[in-house]
ZASEKE-415534 format. One record per residue (C-alpha): x, y, z. Coordinates in steps of 0.1 Angstrom, whole numbers, padded with zeros to 4 digits, always signed. Layout:
ZASEKE-415534
XYZ ...
END
This chain:
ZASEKE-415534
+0052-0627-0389 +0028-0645-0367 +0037-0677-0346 +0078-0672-0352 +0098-0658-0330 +0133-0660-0351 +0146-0656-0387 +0123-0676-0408 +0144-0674-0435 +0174-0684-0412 +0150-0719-0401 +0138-0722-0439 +0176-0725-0450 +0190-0743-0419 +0191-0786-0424 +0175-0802-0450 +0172-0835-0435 +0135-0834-0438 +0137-0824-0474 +0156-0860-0484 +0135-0879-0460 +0102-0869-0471 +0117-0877-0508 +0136-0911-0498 +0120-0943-0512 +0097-0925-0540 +0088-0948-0561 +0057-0930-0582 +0033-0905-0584 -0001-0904-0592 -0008-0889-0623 -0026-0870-0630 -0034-0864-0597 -0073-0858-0599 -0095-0884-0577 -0133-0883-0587 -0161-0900-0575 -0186-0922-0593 -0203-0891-0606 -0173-0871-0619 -0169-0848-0587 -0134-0837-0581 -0129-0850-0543 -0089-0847-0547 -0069-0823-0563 -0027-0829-0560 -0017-0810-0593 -0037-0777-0577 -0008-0776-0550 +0022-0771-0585 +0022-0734-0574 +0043-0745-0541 +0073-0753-0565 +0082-0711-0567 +0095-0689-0543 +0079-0680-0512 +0056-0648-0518 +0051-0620-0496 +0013-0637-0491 +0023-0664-0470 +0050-0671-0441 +0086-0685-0457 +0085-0714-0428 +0049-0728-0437 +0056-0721-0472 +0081-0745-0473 +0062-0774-0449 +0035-0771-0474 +0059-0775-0501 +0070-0809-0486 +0038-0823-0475 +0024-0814-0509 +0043-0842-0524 +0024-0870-0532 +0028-0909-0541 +0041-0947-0528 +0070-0948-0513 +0083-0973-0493 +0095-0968-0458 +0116-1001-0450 +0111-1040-0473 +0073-1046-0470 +0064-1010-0459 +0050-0992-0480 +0032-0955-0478 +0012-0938-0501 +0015-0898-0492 -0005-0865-0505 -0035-0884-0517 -0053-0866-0483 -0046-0853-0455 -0034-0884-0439 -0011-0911-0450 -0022-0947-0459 +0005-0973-0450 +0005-1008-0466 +0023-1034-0443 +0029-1063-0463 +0016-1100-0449 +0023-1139-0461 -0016-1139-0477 -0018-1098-0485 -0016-1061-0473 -0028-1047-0441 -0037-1016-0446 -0032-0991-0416 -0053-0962-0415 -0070-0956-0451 -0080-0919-0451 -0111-0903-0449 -0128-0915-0482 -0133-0940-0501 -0121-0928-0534 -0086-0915-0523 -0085-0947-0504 -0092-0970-0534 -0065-0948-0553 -0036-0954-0529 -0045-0988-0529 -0045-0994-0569 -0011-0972-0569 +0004-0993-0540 -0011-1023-0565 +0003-1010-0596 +0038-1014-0581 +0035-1043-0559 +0009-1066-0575 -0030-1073-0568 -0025-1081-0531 -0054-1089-0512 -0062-1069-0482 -0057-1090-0455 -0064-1068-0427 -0071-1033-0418 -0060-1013-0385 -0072-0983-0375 -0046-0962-0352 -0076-0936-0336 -0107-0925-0338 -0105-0892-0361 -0120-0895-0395 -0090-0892-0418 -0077-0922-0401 -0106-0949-0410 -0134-0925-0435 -0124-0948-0469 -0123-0976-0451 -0152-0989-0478 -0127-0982-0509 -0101-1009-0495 -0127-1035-0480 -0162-1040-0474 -0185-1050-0448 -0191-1086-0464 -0149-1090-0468 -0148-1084-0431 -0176-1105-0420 -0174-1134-0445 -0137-1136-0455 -0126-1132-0418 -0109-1095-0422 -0097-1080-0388 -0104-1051-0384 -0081-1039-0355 -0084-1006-0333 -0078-0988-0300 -0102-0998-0271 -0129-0972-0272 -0123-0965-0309 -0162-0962-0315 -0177-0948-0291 -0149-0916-0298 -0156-0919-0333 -0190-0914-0325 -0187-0883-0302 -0163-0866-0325 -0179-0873-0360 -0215-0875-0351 -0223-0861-0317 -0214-0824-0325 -0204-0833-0360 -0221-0804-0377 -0203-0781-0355 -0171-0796-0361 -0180-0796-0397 -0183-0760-0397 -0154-0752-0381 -0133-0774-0403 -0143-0757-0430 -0118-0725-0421 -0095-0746-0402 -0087-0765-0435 -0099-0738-0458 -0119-0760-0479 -0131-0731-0493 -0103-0707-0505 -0090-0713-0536 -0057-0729-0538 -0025-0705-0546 +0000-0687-0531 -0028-0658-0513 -0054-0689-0506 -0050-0722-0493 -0014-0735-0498 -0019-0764-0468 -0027-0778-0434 +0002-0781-0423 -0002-0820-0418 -0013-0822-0453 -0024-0800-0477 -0066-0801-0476 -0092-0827-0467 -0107-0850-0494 -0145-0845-0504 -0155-0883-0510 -0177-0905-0494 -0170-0913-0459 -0178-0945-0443 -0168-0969-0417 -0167-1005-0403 -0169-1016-0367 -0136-1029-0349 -0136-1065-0346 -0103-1067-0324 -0098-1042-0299 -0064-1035-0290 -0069-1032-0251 -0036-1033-0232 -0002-1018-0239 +0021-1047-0246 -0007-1067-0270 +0010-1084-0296 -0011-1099-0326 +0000-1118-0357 -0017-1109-0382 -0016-1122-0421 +0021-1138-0403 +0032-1098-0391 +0044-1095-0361 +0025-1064-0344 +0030-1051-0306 +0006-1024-0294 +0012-0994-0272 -0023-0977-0259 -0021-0939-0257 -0055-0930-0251 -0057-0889-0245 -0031-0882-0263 -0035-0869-0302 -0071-0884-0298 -0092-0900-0266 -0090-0936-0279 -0052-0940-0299 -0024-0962-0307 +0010-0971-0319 +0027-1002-0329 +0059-1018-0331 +0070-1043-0360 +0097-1063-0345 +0109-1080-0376 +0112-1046-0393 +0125-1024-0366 +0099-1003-0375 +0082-0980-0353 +0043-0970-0362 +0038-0933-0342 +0003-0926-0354 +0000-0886-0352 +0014-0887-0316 +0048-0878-0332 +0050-0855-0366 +0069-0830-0376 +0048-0803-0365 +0036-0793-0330 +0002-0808-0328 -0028-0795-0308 -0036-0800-0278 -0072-0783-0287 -0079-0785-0325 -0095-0753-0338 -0123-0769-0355 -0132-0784-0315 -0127-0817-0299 -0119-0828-0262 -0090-0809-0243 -0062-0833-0248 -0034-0842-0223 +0003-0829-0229 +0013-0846-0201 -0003-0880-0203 +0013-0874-0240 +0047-0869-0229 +0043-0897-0201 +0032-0923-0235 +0062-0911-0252 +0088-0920-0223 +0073-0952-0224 +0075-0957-0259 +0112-0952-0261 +0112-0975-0230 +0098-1000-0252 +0107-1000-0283 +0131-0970-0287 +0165-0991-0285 +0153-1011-0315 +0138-0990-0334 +0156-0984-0366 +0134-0959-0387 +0097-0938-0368 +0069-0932-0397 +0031-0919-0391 +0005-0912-0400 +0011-0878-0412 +0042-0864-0430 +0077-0885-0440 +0096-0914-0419 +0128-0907-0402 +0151-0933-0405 +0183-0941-0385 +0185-0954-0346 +0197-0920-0331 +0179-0898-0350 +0145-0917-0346 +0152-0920-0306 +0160-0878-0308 +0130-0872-0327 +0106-0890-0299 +0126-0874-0270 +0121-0837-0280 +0085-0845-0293 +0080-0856-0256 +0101-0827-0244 +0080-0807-0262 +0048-0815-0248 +0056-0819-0213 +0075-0788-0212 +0044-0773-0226 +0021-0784-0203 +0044-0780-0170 +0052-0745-0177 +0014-0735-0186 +0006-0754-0153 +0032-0733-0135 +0021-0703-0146 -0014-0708-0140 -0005-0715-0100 +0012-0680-0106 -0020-0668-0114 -0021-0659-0149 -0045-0667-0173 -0049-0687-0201 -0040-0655-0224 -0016-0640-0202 -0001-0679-0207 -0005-0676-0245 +0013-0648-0248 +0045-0651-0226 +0053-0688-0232 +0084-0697-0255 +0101-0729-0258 +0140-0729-0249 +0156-0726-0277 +0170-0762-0283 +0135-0770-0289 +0126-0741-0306 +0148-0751-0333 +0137-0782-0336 +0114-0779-0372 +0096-0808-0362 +0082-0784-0330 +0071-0754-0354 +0039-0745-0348 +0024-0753-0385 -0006-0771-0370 -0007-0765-0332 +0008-0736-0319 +0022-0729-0287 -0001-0699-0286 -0038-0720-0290 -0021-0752-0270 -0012-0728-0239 -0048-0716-0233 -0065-0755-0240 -0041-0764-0209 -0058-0737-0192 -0092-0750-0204 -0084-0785-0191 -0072-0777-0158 -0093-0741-0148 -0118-0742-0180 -0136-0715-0192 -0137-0687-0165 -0102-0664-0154 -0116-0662-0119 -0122-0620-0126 -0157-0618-0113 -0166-0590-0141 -0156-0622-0166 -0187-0646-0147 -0217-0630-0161 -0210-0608-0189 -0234-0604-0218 -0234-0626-0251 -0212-0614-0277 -0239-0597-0297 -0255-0571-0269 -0217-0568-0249 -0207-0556-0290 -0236-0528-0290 -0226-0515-0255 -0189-0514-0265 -0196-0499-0298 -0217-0478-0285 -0191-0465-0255 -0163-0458-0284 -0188-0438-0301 -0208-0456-0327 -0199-0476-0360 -0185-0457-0381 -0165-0440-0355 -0152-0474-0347 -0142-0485-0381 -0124-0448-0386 -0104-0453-0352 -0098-0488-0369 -0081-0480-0397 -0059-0457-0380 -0049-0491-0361 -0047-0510-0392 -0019-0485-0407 +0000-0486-0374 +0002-0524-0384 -0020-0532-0347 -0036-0558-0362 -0051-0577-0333 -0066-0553-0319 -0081-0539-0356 -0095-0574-0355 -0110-0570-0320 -0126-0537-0323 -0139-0547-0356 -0151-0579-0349 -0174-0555-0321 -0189-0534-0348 -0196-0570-0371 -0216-0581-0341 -0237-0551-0336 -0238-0542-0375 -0229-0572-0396 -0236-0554-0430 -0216-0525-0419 -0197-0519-0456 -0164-0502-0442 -0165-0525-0413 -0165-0560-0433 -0137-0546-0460 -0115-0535-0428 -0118-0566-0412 -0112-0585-0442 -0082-0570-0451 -0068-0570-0416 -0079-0611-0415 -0057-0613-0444 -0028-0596-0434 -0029-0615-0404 -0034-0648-0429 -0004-0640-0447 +0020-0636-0417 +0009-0669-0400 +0034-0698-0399 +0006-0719-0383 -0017-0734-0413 -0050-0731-0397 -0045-0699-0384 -0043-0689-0418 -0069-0710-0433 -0092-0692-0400 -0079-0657-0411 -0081-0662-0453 -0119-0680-0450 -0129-0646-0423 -0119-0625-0449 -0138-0647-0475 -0170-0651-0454 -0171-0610-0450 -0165-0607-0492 -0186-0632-0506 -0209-0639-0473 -0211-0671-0461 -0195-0698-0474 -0214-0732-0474 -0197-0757-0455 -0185-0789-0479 -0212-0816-0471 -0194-0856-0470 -0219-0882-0477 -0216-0905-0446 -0245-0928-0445 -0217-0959-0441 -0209-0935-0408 -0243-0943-0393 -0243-0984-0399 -0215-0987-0381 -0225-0968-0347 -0239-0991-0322 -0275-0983-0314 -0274-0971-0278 -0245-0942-0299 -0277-0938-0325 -0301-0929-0299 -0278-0900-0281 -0271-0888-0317 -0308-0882-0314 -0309-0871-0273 -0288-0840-0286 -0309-0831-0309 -0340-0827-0290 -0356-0793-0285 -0356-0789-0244 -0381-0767-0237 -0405-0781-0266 -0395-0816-0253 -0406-0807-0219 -0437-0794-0230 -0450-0828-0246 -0448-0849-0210 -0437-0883-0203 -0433-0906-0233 -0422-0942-0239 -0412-0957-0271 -0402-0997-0276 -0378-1004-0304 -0378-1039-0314 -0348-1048-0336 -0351-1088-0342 -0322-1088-0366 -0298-1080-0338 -0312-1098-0311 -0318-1058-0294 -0346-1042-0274 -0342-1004-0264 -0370-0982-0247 -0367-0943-0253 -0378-0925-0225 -0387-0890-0227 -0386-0876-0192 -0383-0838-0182 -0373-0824-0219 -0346-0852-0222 -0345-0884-0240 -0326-0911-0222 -0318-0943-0242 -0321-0973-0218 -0316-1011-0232 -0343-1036-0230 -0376-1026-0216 -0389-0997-0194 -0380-1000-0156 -0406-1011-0130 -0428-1023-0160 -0439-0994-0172 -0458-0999-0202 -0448-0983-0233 -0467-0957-0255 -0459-0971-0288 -0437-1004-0301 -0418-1006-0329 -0406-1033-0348 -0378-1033-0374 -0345-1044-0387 -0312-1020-0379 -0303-1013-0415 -0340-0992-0422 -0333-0974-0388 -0299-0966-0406 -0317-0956-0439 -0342-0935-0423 -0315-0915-0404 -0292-0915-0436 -0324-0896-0456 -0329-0929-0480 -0360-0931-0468 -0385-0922-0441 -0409-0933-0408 -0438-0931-0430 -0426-0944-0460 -0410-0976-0441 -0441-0979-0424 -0464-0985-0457 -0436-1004-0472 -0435-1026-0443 -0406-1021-0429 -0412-1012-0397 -0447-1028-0377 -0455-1004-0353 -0478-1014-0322 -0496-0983-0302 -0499-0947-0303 -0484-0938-0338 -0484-0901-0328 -0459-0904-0299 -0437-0914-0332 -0446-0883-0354 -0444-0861-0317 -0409-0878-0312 -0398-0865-0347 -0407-0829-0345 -0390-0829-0315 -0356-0835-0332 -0340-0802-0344 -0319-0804-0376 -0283-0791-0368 -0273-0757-0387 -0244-0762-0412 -0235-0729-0422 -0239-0705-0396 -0218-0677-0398 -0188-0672-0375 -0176-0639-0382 -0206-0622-0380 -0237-0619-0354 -0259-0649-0358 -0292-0641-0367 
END
């Protein structure tokens, strides 16, 4: 078994606490529990998950089989009078805090259809309440994506709708959803699995949920930024007091306290899981310690009041004690994590070395709410290292080695060639040495990537590995490896996000494009100025080209400089020509955008701009 280090089966039978929470308050289900969009497109799927009510298999580790089996439930329930949550309709929860006028609705999933089904299911129970409010806890997608199936942009602006968030909550948004969003995408495809097929040898959960919803995903600005610890807002007549914990679970995050209720709001900066401290699918380093730090002070401030701890993610747990233990060995958890990694770095070990000796004592290690189903102590020990020592060991034969492609052909080439490789391999692979199967193999998939016997080894040594991993997207990683080497690869699920793009600011639109210009190319075409003119917003922006990079500066050029073209529009066509509703051309004959200059420093800007690659393959050399 991967990721435990005692009986499973022990753990899987020991306390089942979490079992009654995560059924206490139930109230209904969805059924049945398809979501579609407008077209007929399944974008949720709760009944696929039914297989989770059997025993365990032998395809699938007893401890993750049975967090799956309890974050597969879905429905309302309610947490406390006037809370309410609706659970399994995503990978996050949407929680319903009931006002004097309506609902506001805390942190509505990541699209809009699931969103708007939570919401007519939390209806259906407690009448057509108005949303009165939304707040958005941080600045990951599955925490404000359907924000447009609860509320639109004309609610918000013309019915006076706060919209409440962390300080920063945009500009993170931004950097994590749009910035290197196609990356990301990618990788969330096999950290979620959004791929396999559900069932007891595919995708039985995320460990924080079960899979990610495929609906449209959108978003609306903040008007209220939360910007101190200790902020307390009324809002719709509830009684809210903010606690700021940016660079914890995410770079701009938050939880609240509801006085009235005793009610503590965690966010994901407690679950019942180990969380990451690096996300697989990539993000910013996180920090453990700034995370445990937050969670001292959050049981400073609210912990002696504090009658039942919910989140976004998973069930509530309810009683003073209990919720006071579960914070303390969450914080426990994390700083012990990051002090020992710390400690052993200034022993001189690296980040692997780190991986592979840590343990947590074992009055943490049996805590289930520590088990590594999403983070693992493994993955979190060497994103520690990254933060402090990043990516080089200090061996100088690690400072300059070759690209994994050409350091593949001198290695496979060393042990003899491909297919000598693949034979020594499968010697390996019966000895049950599965890591290193997957390390020699993955040599000879870099050098030969159609190499037959090579991509059935590795695939059946990435699903072995699958199998025994208590961690959820180490398996999901492992099971979609083995799937891209079968089937090849595996388009990544595309989510339509033109709401996304309306909502940046426009200095964040403009370094969306910045990283996508080609360099070199760039470089090549000189010294170019473009004015944008946006009289709907009261904005002026020049785009300087300069030395291969484009550098965004408000108003107009410095020293005078005169630009090379002007352009005159409104935001919203900006936003439809980067959503692909329409184009530069098009807008310009429809007369849309007026355009003053040198049209060509428009058309050169464009074909500077280099589309991002969705479905790159990550098992295999890159062609």
């Amino acid at each position: 078994m991967i990721n435990g280090t005692h009986c499973d089966e022990d753990l899987a039978r020991h306390d089942e606490r979490d079992v009654r929470d995560a059924d206490r308050g139930f109230i209904t289900a969805l059924r049945p529990g398809e979501i579609r969009d407008g077209n007929g497109h399944l974008v949720w799927d709760a009944d696929a998950y039914g297989f989770l009510h059997e025993d365990c298999p032998p395809t699938a580790h007893p401890s993750l089989w049975r967090q799956s089996r309890l974050t597969a439930r879905q429905g309302l329930y309610e947490v406390v009078e006037g809370i309410y949550q609706v659970r399994g309709l995503d990978l996050s929860n949407i929680t319903f805090l009931e006002g004097d006028r309506g609902v506001i609705v805390v942190d509505p999933l990541i699209s809009a259809e699931v969103a708007a089904a939570a919401l007519a299911l939390y209806r259906g129970h407690r009448g057509d309440r108005p949303v009165s409010a939304v707040i958005y806890t941080h600045s990951h997608v599955d925490h404000f994506g359907g924000v447009r199936g609860i509320v639109d942009a004309a609610d918000v602006r013309d019915r006076h709708v706060p919209v409440l968030a962390p300080s920063g909550f945009l500009e993170h948004a931004a950097a994590e959803n749009v910035f290197a969003g196609a990356a990301m995408a990618r990788r969330s495809s096999y950290m979620y699995g959004t791929a396999l097929p559900k069932g007891p040898a595919g995708q039985i959960g995320c460990g924080v949920g079960q899979t990610t919803s495929l609906g449209s995903v959108g978003l609306i600005a903040p008007t209220l930024d939360v910007v101190r610890t200790g902020q307390e807002e009324t809002v719709d007549g509830v009684r809210i007091v903010f606690q700021l914990t940016p660079g914890a679970e995410a770079p701009a995050d938050m939880n609240f306290f509801l006085p009235e209720k005793e009610a503590l709001c965690m966010a994901d900066n407690v679950c019942h899981t180990l969380h990451n401290v690096l996300t697989l699918r990539g993000a910013l380093v996180r920090d453990p310690s700034a995370w445990a730090r937050y969670l001292t002070e959050t049981l400073r401030l609210f912990g002696a009041e504090t009658e039942v701890v919910f989140a976004s993610h998973h069930w509530p747990t309810w009683g003073r004690d209990r919720a006071f233990r579960l914070v303390e060995e969450q914080r426990d958890g994390y700083a012990y994590l990051h002090d020992q990694c710390v400690r052993m770095i200034n022993s001189g070990r690296t980040g692997a070395e780190i991986a592979e000796e840590l343990r947590f004592p074992p009055s943490l290690e049996e805590a289930r709410h520590l088990r590594g189903y999403y983070g693992t102590l493994s993955h979190n020990a060497k994103a520690v290292y990254q933060r402090y020592m990043g990516w080089f060991d200090g061996n100088p034969a690690h400072l300059w080695q070759h690209p994994p492609a050409q350091s593949a052909r001198r290695y496979v080439s060393f042990m003899g060639g491909a297919d000598a490789v693949v034979a020594k391999a499968r010697r390996s692979l019966a000895d049950g040495d599965l890591r290193w199967v997957a390390e020699v193999l993955s040599h000879v998939l870099q050098t030969e990537p159609d190499h037959p016997e090579g991509r059935a080894l590795q695939a059946e040594c990435f699903e072995r590995l699958g199998y025994g991993s208590e961690s959820a997207p180490w398996r999901n990683f492992f099971l979609m490896g083995a799937a891209e080497l079968r089937e090849g690869v595996i388009p990544t699920p595309v989510r339509s996000a033109p709401e996304v793009v309306a909502a940046l600011t426009t200095e964040q639109i403009f370094q969306s494009m910045a990283v996508r210009v080609d360099g070199l190319e760039a470089a090549r075409a000189g010294r170019l100025l473009l004015r944008w003119e946006f009289p709907d917003i009261s904005e002026v922006w020049t785009l300087l080209l300069s030395n291969g990079a484009l550098i965004p500066m408000p108003g107009d050029a410095p020293r005078g400089e005169a630009p090379h073209v002007t352009l005159r529009l409104d935001r919203p066509t900006l936003d439809a020509v980067l959503a692909g509703d329409t184009t530069f051309p098009s807008a310009i004959r429809d007369g849309a955008v007026d355009i003053d200059g040198d049209v060509d420093v428009l058309v050169t800007l464009r074909g500077l701009l280099e589309p991002p690659t969705r479905d790159f393959p990550i098992v295999t050399a890159r062609s």
